[in-house]
PQR file of N, CA, C, O and H, with PARSE charges and radii, in Angstrom:
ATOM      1  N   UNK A   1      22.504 169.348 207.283 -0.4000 1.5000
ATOM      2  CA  UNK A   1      23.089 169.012 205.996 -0.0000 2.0000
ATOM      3  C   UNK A   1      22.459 167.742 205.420  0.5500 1.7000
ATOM      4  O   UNK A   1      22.327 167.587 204.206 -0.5500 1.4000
ATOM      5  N   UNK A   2      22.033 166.742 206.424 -0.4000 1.5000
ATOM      6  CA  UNK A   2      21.470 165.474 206.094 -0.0000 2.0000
ATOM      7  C   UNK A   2      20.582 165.712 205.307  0.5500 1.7000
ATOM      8  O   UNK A   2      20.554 165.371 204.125 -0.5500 1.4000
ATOM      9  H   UNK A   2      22.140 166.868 207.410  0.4000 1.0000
ATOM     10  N   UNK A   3      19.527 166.509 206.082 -0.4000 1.5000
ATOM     11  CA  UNK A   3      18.184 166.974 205.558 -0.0000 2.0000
ATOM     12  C   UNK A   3      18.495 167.574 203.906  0.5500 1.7000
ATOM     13  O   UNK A   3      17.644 167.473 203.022 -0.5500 1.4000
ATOM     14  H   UNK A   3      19.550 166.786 207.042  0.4000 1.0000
ATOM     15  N   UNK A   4      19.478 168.027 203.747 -0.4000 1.5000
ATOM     16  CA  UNK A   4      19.121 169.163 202.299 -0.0000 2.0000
ATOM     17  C   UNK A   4      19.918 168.003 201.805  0.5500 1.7000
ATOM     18  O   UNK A   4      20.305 168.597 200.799 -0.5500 1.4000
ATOM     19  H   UNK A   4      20.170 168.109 204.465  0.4000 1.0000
ATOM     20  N   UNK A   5      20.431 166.925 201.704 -0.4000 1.5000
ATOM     21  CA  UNK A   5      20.929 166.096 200.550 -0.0000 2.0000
ATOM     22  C   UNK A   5      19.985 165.620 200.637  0.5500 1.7000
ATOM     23  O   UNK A   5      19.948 165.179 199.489 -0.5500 1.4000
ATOM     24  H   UNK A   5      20.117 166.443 202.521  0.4000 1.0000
ATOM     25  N   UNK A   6      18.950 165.245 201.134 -0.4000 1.5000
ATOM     26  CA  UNK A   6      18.369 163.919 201.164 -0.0000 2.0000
ATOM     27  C   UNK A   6      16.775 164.762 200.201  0.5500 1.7000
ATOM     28  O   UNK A   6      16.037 164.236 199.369 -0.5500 1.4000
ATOM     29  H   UNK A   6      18.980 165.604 202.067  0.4000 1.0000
ATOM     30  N   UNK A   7      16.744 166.034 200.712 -0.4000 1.5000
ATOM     31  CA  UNK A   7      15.636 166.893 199.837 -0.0000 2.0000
ATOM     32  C   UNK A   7      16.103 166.989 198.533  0.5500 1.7000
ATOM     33  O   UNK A   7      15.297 167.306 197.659 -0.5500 1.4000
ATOM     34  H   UNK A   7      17.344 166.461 201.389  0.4000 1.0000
ATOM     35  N   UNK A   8      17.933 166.646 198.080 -0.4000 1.5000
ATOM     36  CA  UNK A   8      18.322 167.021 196.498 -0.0000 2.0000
ATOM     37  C   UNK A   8      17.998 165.818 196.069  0.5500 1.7000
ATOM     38  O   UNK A   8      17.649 165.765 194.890 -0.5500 1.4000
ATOM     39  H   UNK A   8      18.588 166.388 198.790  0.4000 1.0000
ATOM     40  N   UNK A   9      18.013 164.462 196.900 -0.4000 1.5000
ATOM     41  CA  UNK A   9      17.972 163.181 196.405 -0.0000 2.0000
ATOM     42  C   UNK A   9      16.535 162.854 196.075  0.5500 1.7000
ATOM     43  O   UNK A   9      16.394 161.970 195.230 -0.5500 1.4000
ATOM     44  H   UNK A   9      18.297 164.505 197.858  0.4000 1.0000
ATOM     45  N   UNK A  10      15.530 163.351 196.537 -0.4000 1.5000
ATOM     46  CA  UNK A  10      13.973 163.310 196.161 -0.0000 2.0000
ATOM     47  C   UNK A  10      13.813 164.030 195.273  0.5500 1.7000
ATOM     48  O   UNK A  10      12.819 163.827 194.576 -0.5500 1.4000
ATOM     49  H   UNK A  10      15.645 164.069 197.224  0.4000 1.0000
ATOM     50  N   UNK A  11      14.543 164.942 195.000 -0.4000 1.5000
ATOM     51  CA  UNK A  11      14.053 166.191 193.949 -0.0000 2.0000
ATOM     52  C   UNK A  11      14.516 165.522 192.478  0.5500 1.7000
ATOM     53  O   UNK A  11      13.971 165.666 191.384 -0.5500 1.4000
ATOM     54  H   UNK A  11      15.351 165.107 195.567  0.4000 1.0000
ATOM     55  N   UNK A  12      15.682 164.758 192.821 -0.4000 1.5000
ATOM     56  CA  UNK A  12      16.252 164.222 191.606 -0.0000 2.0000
ATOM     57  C   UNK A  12      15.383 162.903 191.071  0.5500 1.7000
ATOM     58  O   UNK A  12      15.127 162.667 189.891 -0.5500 1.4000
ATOM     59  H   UNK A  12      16.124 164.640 193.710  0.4000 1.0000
ATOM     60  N   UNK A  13      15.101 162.329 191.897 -0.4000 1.5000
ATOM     61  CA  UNK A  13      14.015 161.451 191.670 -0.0000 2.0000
ATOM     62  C   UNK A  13      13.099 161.654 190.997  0.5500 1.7000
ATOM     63  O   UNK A  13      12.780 160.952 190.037 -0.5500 1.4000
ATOM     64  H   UNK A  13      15.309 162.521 192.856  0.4000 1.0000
ATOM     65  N   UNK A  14      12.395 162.856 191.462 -0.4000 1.5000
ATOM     66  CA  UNK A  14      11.309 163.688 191.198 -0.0000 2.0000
ATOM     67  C   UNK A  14      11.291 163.628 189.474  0.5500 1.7000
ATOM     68  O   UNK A  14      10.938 162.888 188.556 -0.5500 1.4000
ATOM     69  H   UNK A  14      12.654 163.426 192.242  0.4000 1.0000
ATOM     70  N   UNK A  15      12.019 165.132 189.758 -0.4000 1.5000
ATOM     71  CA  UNK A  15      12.691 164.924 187.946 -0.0000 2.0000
ATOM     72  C   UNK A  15      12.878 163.777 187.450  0.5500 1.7000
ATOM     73  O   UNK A  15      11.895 163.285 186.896 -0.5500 1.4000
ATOM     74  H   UNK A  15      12.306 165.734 190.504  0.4000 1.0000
ATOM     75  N   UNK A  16      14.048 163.037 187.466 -0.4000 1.5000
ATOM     76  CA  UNK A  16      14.085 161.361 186.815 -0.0000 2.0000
ATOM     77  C   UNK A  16      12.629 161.200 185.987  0.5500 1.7000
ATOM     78  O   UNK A  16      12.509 161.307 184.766 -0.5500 1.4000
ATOM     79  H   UNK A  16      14.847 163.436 187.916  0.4000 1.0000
ATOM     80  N   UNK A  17      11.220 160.828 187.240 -0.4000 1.5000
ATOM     81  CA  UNK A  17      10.212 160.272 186.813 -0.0000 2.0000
ATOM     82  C   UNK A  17       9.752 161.161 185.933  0.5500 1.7000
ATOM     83  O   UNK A  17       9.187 160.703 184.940 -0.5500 1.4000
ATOM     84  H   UNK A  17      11.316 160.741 188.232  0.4000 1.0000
ATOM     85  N   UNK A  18       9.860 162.447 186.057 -0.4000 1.5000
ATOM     86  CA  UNK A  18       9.156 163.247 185.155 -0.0000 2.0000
ATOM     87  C   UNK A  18      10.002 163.222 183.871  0.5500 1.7000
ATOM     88  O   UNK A  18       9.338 163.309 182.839 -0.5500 1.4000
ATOM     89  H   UNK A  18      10.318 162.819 186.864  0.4000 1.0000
ATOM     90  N   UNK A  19      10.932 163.150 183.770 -0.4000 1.5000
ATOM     91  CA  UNK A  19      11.562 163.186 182.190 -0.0000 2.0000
ATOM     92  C   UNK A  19      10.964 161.700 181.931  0.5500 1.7000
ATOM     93  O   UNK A  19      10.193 161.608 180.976 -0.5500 1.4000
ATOM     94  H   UNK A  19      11.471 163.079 184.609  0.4000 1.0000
ATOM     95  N   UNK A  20      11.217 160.615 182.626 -0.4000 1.5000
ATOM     96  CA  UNK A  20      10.801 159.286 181.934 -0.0000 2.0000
ATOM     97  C   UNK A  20       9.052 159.459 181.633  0.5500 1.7000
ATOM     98  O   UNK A  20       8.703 159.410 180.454 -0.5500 1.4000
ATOM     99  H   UNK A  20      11.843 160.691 183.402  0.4000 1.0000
ATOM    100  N   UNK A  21       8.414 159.579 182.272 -0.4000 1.5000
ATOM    101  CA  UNK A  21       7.134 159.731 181.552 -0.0000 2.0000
ATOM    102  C   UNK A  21       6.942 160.799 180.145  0.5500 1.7000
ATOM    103  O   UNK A  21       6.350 160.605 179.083 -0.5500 1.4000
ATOM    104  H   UNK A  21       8.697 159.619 183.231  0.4000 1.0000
ATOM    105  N   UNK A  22       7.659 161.899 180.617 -0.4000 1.5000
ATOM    106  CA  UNK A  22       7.663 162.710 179.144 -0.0000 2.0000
ATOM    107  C   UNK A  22       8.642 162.057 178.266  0.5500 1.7000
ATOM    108  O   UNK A  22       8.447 162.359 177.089 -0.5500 1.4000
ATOM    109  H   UNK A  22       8.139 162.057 181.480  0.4000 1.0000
ATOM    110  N   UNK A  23       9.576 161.305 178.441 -0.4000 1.5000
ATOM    111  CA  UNK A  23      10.021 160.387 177.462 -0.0000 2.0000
ATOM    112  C   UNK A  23       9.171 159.190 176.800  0.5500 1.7000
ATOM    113  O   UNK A  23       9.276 159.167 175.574 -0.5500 1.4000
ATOM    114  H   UNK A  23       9.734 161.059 179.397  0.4000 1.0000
ATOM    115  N   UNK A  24       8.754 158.683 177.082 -0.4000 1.5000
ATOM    116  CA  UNK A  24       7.360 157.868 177.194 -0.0000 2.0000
ATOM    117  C   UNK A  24       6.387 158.387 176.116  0.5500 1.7000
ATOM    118  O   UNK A  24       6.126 157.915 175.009 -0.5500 1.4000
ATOM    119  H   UNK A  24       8.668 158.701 178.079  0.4000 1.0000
ATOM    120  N   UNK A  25       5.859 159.637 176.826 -0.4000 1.5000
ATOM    121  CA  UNK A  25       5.055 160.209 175.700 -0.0000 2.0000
ATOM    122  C   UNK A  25       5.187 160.625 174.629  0.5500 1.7000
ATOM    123  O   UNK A  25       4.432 160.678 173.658 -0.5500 1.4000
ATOM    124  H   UNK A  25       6.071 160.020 177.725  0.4000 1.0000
ATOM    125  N   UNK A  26       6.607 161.065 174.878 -0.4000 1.5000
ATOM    126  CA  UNK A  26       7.504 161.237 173.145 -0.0000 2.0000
ATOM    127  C   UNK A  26       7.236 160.450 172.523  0.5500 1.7000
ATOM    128  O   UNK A  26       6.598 160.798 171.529 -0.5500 1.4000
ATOM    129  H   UNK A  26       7.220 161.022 175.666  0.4000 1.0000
ATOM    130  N   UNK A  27       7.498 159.064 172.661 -0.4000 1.5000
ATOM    131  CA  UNK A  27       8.000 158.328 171.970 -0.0000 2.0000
ATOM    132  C   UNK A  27       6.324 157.640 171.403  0.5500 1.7000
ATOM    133  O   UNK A  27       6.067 157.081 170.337 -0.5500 1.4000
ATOM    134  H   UNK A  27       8.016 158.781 173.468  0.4000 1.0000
ATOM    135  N   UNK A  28       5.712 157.846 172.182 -0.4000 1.5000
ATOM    136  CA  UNK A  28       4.083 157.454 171.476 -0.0000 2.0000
ATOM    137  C   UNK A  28       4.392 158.395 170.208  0.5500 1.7000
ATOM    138  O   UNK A  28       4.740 157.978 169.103 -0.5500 1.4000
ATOM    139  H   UNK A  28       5.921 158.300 173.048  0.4000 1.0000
ATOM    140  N   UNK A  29       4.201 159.747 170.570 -0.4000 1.5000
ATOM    141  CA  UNK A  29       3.976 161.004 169.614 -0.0000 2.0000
ATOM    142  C   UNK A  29       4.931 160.349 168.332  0.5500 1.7000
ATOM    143  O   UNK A  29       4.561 159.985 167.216 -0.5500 1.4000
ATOM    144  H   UNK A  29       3.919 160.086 171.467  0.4000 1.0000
ATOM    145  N   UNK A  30       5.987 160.349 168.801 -0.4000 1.5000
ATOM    146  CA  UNK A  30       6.874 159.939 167.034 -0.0000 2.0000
ATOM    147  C   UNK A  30       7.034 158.809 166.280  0.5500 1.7000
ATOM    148  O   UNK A  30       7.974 158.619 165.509 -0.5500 1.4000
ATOM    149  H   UNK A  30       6.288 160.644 169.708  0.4000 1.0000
ATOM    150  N   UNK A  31       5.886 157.854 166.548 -0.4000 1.5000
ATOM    151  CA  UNK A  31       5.761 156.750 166.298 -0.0000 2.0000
ATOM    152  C   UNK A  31       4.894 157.097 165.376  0.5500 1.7000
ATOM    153  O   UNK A  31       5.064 156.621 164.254 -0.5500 1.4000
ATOM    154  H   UNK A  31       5.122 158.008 167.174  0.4000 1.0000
ATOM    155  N   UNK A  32       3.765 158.000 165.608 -0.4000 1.5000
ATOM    156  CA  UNK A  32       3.037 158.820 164.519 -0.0000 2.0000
ATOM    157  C   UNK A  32       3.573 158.728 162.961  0.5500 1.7000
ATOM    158  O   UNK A  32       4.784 158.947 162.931 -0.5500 1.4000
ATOM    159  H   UNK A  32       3.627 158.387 166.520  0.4000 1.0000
ATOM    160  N   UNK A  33       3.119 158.516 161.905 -0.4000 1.5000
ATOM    161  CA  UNK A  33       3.389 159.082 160.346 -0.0000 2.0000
ATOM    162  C   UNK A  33       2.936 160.526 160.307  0.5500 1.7000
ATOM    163  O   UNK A  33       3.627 161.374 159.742 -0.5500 1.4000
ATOM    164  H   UNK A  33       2.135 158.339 161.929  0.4000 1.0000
ATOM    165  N   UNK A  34       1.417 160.919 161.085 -0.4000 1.5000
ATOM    166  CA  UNK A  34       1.692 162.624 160.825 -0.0000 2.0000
ATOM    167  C   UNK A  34       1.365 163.042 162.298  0.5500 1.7000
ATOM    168  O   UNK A  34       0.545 162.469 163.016 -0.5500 1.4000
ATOM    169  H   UNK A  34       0.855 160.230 161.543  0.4000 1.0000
ATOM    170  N   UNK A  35       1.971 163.904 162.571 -0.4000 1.5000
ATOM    171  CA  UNK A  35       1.225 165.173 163.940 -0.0000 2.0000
ATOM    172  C   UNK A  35       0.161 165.716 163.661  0.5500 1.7000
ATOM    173  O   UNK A  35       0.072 166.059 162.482 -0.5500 1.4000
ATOM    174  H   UNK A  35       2.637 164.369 161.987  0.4000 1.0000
ATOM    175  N   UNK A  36      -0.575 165.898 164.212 -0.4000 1.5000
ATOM    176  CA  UNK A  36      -1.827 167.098 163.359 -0.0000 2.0000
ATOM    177  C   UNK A  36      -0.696 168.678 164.802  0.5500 1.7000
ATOM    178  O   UNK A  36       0.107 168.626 165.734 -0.5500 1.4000
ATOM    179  H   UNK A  36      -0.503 165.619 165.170  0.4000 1.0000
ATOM    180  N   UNK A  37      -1.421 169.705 164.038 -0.4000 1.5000
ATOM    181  CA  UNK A  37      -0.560 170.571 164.664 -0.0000 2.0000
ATOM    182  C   UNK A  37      -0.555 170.961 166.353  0.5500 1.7000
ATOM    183  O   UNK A  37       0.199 171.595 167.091 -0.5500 1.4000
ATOM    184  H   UNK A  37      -2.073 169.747 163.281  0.4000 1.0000
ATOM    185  N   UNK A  38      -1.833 170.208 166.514 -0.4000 1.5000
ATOM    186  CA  UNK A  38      -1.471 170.304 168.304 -0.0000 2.0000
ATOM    187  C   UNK A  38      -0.740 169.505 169.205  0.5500 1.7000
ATOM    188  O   UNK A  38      -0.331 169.704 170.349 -0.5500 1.4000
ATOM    189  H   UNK A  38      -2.445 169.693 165.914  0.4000 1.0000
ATOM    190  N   UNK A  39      -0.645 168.193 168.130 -0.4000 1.5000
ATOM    191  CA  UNK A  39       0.426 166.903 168.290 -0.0000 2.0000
ATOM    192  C   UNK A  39       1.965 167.515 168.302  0.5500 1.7000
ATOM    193  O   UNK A  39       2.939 167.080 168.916 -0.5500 1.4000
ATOM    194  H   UNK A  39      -0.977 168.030 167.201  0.4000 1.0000
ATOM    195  N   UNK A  40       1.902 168.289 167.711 -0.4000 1.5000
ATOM    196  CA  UNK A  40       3.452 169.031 167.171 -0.0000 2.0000
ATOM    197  C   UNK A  40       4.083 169.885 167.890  0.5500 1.7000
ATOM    198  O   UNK A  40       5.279 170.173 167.943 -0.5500 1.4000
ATOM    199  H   UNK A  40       1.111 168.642 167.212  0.4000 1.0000
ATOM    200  N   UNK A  41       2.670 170.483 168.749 -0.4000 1.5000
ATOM    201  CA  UNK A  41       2.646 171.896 169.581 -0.0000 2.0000
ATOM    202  C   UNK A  41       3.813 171.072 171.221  0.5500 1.7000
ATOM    203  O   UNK A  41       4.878 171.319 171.788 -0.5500 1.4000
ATOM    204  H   UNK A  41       1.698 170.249 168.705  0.4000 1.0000
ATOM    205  N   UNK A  42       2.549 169.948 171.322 -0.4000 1.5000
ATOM    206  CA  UNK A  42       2.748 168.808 172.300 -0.0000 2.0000
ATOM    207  C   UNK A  42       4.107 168.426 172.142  0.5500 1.7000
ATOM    208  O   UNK A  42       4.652 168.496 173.243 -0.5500 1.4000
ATOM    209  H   UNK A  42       1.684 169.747 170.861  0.4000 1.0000
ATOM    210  N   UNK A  43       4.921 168.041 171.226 -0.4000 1.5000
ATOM    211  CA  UNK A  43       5.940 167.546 171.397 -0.0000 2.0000
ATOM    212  C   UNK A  43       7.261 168.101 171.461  0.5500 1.7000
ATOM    213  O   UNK A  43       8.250 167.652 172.042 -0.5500 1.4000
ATOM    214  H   UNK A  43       4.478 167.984 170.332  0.4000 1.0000
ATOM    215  N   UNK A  44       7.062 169.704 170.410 -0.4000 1.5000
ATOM    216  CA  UNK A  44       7.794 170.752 171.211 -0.0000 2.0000
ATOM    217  C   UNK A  44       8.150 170.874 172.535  0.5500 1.7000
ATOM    218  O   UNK A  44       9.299 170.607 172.887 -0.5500 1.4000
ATOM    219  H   UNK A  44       6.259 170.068 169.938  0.4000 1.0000
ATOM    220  N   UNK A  45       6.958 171.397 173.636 -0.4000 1.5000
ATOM    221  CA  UNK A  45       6.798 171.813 174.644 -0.0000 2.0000
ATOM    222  C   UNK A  45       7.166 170.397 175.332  0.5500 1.7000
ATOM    223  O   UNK A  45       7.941 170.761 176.217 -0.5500 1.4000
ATOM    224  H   UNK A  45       6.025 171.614 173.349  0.4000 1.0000
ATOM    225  N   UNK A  46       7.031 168.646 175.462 -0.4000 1.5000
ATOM    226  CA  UNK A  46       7.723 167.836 175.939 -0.0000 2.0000
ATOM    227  C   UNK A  46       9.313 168.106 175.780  0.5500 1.7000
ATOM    228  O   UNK A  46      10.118 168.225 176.704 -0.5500 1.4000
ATOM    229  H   UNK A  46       6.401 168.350 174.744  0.4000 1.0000
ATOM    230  N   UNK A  47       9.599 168.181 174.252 -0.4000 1.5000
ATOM    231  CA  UNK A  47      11.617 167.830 174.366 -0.0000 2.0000
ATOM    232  C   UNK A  47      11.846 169.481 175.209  0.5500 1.7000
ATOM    233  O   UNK A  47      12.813 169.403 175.967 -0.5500 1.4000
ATOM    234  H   UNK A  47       8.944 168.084 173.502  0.4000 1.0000
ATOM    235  N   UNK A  48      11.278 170.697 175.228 -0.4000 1.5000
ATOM    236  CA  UNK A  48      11.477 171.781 176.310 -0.0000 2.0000
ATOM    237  C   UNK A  48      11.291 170.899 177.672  0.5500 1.7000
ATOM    238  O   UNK A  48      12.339 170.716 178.292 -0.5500 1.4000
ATOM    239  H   UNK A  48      10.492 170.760 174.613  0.4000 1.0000
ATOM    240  N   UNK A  49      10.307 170.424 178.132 -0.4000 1.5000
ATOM    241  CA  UNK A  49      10.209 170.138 179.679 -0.0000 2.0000
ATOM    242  C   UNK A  49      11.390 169.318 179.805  0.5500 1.7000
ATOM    243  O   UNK A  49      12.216 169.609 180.670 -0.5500 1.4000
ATOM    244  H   UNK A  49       9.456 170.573 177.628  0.4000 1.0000
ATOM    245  N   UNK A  50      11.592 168.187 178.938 -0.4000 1.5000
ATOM    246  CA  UNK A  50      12.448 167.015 178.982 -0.0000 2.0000
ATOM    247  C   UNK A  50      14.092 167.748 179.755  0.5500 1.7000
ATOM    248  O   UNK A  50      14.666 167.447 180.802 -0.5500 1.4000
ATOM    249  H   UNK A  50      10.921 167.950 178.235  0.4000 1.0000
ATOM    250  N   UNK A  51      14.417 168.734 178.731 -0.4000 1.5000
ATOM    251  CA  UNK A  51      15.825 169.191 178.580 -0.0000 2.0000
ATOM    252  C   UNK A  51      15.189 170.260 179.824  0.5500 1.7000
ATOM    253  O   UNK A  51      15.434 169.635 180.855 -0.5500 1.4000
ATOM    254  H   UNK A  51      13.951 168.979 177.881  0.4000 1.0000
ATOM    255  N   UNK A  52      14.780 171.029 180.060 -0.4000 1.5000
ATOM    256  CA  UNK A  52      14.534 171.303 181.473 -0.0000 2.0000
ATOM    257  C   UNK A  52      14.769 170.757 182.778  0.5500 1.7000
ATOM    258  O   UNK A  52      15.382 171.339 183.672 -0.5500 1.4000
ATOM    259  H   UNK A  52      14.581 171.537 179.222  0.4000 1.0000
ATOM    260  N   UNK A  53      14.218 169.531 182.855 -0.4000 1.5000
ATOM    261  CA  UNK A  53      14.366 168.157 183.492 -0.0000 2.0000
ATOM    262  C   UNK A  53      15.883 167.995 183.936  0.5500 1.7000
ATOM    263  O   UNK A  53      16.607 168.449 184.821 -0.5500 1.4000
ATOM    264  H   UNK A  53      13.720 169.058 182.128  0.4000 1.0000
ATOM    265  N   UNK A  54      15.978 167.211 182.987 -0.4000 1.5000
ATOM    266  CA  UNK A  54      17.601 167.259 183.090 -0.0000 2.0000
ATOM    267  C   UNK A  54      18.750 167.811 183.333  0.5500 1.7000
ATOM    268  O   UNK A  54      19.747 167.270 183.811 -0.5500 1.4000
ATOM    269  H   UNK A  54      15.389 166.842 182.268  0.4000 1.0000
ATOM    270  N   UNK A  55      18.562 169.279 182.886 -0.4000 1.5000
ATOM    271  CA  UNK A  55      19.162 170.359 183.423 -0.0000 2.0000
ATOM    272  C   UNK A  55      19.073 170.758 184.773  0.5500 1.7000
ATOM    273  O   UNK A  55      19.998 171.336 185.344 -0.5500 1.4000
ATOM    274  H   UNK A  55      17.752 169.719 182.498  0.4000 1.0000
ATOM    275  N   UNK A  56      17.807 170.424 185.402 -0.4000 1.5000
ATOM    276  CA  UNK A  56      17.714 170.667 186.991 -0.0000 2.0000
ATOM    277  C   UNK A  56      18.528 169.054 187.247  0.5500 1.7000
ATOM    278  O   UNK A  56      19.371 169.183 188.135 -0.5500 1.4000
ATOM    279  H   UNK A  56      17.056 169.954 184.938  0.4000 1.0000
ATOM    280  N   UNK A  57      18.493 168.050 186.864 -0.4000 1.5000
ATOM    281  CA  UNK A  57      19.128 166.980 187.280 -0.0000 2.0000
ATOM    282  C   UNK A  57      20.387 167.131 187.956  0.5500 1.7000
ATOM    283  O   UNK A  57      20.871 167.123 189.088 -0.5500 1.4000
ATOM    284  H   UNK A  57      17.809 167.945 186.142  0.4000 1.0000
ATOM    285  N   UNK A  58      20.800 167.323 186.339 -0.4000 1.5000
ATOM    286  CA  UNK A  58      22.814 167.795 186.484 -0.0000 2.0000
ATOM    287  C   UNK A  58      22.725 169.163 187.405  0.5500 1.7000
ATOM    288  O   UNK A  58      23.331 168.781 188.407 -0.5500 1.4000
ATOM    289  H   UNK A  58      20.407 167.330 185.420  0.4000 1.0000
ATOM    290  N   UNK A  59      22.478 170.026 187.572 -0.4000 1.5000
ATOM    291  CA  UNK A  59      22.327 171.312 188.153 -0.0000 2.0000
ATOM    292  C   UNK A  59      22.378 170.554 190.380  0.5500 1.7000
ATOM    293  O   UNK A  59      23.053 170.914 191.344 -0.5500 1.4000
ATOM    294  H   UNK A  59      21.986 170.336 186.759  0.4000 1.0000
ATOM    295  N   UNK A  60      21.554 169.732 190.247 -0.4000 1.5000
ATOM    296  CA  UNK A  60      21.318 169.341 191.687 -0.0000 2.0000
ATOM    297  C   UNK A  60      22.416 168.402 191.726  0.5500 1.7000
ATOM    298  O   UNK A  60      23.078 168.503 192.758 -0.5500 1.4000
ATOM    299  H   UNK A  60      21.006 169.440 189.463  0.4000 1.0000
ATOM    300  N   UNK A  61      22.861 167.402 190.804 -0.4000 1.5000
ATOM    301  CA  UNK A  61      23.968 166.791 191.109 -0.0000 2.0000
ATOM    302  C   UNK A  61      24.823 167.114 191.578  0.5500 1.7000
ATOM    303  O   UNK A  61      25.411 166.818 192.618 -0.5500 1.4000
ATOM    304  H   UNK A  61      22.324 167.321 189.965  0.4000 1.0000
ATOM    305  N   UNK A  62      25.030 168.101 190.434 -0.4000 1.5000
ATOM    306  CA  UNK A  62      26.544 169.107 190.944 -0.0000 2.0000
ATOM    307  C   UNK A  62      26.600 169.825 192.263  0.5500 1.7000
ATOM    308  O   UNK A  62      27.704 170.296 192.534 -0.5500 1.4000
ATOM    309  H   UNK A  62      24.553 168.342 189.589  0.4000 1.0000
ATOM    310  N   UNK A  63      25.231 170.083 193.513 -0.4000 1.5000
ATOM    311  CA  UNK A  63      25.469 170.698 194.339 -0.0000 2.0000
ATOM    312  C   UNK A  63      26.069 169.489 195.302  0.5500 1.7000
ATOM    313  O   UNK A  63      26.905 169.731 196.173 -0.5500 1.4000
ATOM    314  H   UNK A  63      24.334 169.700 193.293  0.4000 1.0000
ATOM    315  N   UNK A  64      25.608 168.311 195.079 -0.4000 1.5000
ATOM    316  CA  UNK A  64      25.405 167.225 196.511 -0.0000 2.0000
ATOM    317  C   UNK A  64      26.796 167.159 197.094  0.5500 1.7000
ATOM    318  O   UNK A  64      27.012 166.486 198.102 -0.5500 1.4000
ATOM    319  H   UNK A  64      24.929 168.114 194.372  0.4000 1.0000
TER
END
């Protein structure tokens, strides 16, 4: 049992860093006045990973 909390507690970590760097990069991107459209494509597909992210967050919380 030790073992699989301690694998939810790295995993959550895991995630954490990955939403904060794709938060990060957001926030370059919308600092922008324009996107060109692959900028746009990019920041779609970040707030998807982001809310992905997070959703495995709360999702692993709730098992511990």
């Amino acid at each position: 049992m030790k073992a699989a909390m301690q694998d939810a507690v790295d995993r959550i970590r895991t995630l954490e860093e990955e939403h904060r760097l794709l938060d990060q990069r957001l926030r370059v991107l919308t600092r922008r006045a324009y996107l060109t459209p692959d900028e746009q494509r990019e920041a779609t597909e970040i707030k998807r990973r982001k809310l992905s992210a997070k959703d495995r967050i709360v999702d692993l919380t709730r098992q511990k």
